[in-house]
C-alpha positions, 0 to 999 in steps of 0.5 A, a space after each residue: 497477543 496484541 498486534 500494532 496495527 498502523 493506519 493512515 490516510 493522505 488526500 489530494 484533491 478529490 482521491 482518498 487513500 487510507 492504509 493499514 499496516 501490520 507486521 507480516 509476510 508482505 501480503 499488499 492489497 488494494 481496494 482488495 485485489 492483489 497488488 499485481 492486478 492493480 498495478 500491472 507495471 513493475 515501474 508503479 510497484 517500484 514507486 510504491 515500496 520505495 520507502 520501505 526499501 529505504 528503511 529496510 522493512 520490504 516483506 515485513 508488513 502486510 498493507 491493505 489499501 483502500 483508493 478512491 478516486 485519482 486513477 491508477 497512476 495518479 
């Protein structure tokens, strides 16, 4: 059995971000720690599934992130 797995990648100056994307339980990681200890505050996790929200797919992908460079809040 084949799982699609959706990848991508966005650069702004010198910050690289790549994700993958499969379906799931909505498991998210970055740079392998929990997305809760990654990003403490509730406002920067609600930016971030913002367009899952929107497409009604929260909870239905498990993301793993993988950041370099550009700070925690950008």
């Amino acid at each position: 059995m084949s799982t699609e797995i959706y990848h991508g990648v966005g650069k702004r100056k010198n910050a690289i971000a790549r994700v993958w994307m499969k379906p799931g339980t909505g498991e998210t990681t970055i740079n392998n720690r929990p997305l809760e200890n990654y990003f403490p505050s509730e406002t920067l996790r609600a930016l971030i599934f913002h367009p899952l929200n929107l497409t009604g797919t929260e909870g239905q992908f498990d993301i793993k992130v993988n950041v370099k460079g550009g700070g925690v809040s950008g």
